[in-house]
C-alpha positions, 0 to 999 in steps of 0.5 A: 585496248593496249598501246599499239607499240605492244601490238605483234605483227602478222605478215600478209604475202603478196604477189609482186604486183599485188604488192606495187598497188600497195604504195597507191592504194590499188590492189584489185581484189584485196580490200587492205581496209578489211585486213586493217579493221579486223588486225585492229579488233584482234590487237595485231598489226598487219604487214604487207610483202614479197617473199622475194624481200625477205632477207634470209640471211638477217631474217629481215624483210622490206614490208609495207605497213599504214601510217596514217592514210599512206603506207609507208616501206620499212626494213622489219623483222619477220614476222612469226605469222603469215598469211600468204595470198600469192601464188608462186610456180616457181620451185626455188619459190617453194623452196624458200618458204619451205626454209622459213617455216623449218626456221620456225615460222608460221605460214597458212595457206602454204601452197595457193593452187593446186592442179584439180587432179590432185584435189580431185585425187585426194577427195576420191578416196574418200568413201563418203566424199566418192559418190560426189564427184564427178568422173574425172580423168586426165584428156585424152583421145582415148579417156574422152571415148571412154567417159562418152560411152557412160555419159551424156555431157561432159565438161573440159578444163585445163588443170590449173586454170581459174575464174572458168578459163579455157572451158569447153563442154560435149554434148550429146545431140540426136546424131553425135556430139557438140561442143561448145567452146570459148572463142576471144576476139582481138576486139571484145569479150569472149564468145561462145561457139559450137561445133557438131559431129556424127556418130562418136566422133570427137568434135575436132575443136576439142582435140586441137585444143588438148593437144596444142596448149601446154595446159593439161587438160581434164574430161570430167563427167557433166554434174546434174545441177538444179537450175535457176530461172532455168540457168544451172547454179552453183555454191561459193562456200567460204571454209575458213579456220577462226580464232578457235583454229576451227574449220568453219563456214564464214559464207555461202553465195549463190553463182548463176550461170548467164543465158549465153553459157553454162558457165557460172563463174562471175568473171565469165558473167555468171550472177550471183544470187543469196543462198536462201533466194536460190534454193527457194525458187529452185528447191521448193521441196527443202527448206533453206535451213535443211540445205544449208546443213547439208552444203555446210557439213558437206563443206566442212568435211572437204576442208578436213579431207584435204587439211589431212594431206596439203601443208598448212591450209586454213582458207578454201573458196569451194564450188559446190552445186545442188542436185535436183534431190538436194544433194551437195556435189564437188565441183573445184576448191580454190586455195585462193580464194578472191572473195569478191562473190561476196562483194557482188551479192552485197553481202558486206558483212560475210565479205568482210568476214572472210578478211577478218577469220584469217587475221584471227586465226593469224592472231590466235597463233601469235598468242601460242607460246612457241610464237613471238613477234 
């Protein structure tokens, strides 16, 4: 390997809490080990910042960087390459490193969170794509009696919500509707609760909630997924660009919701399970290898269809689930994704891949021609 004074740098943007964790090695989610391993491998030298420490004057930046076992602060150039892991809302935020990619910088994974409208406004017009996606439409009194009138369950969610919260879920019953509801007491984790109606009604939980909040909400359609050990399950399928600037599938996980909800997300409690053991117990008729194929090619024509239309995305967290036929649905993309389903499921090396692929897609651009450190 060559001397590490010749090796380039790639920037990793941070949150600025993310970022304070730095300094004393507590950052959560993010295994800096990982980024520090695959860099190596790929001859690049990560660096940790704030893009509120970005000097756009000099183009220089207060970042972070290992030095022996500590990480020590210093003022550097920018780097050429970026792989941005923070998640801003404020617009002069966007404006900022809309500035520095005309400057001729390279920042992936540009914007982190979108509304779930507008994934799901972008994936609907695609013919091949249509079929499997729930009926969404923006909550209201008069689109939740709508979709009451041609389904059975439905699911409602605030639109730039994470990891299942502010779910709530209707029910058909023998007499009118439920509704099942997340409650959180001053002391203990959340509950779950249910309130019943008559006839047609609108449980009134269910208004008062879409009304009050400052979230908007969204009704969609209840998606018919397989159950394990009669728990409904759903797909965390990493889809991440490589060195090869390809689209790939870096892993699949399985998250099974608990007893106590239908929510699969592992911060809500949901399990995770290996793919192969899943689909084994729940989808006797397919082999793992036939599904596999299909989530994947599923998966990766998803990556294709919103890389058309967002700016600069090289990494998606997909909820997909498995139809009682085999067939792949789309639940939620997450342009974040945390990756710890991974880590959970003690699957190391996919968890460890899903830190590596950025970094060598990173790489592969610092070594373009028109990107210099």
């Amino acid at each position: 390997m060559s001397n590490s004074s010749m090796y380039k740098r790639i920037g990793i943007l941070f949150n600025d809490r993310m970022l304070r964790g730095v300094a004393v090695g507590k950052t959560g989610q993010e295994k800096l080990a990982w980024y520090e391993e695959a860099a190596y491998r790929h001859e690049v030298i990560p660096v940790y910042f704030r893009l509120e420490d970005v000097d756009m004057h000099s183009m220089q930046v207060k970042a972070y960087m290992r030095q022996g076992k500590r990480y020590v602060s210093r003022k550097i150039a920018l780097p050429r390459v970026i792989h941005n892991r923070a998640i801003y809302t404020n617009p002069r935020y966007d404006r900022k490193i809309q500035t520095i990619i005309d400057r001729g910088y390279i920042l992936y994974n540009q914007v982190n969170r979108y509304g779930k409208i507008t994934i799901h406004e972008i994936l609907r017009k695609d013919p091949y794509l249509y079929p499997f996606l729930p009926e969404t439409e923006i909550a209201s009194e008069e689109t939740i009696h709508t979709l009451m009138k041609r389904h059975h369950s439905l699911i409602l969610k605030p639109n730039n919500s994470s990891v299942g919260k502010g779910i709530m879920k209707m029910e058909r019953t023998s007499r009118g509707w439920q509704a099942i509801y997340p409650t959180t007491p001053r002391l203990g984790k959340q509950l779950w609760q249910q309130q019943r109606t008559t006839g047609e009604v609108i449980p009134q939980v269910i208004l008062n909630r879409i009304r009050k909040t400052k979230a908007t909400y969204l009704v969609q359609q209840t998606l018919p997924l397989s159950k394990y050990a009669g728990r409904p399950f759903d797909l965390r399928v990493s889809v991440q660009k490589c060195s090869d600037r390809n689209w790939n599938i870096t892993g699949v996980v399985g998250k099974v919701a608990p007893t106590t909800t239908f929510v699969t997300n592992v911060a809500q409690g949901g399990a995770v399970v290996p793919f192969e053991q899943l689909v084994g117990a729940s989808l006797p008729n397919f082999t793992a290898e036939v599904l596999l194929n299909r989530v994947s090619n599923f998966s990766l024509h998803i990556a294709h269809v919103l890389a058309n239309t967002l700016p600069n995305v090289a990494d998606f967290g997909l909820d997909i689930g498995i139809s009682p036929d085999g067939c792949p649905l789309f639940i939620e993309c997450n342009g974040r994704d945390q990756r710890y389903s991974f880590k959970e499921a003690k699957l190391l090396q996919l968890w460890k891949d899903t830190y590596e692929n950025p970094i060598a897609y990173g790489a592969s651009l610092l070594r373009s021609p028109s990107s210099s450190s």
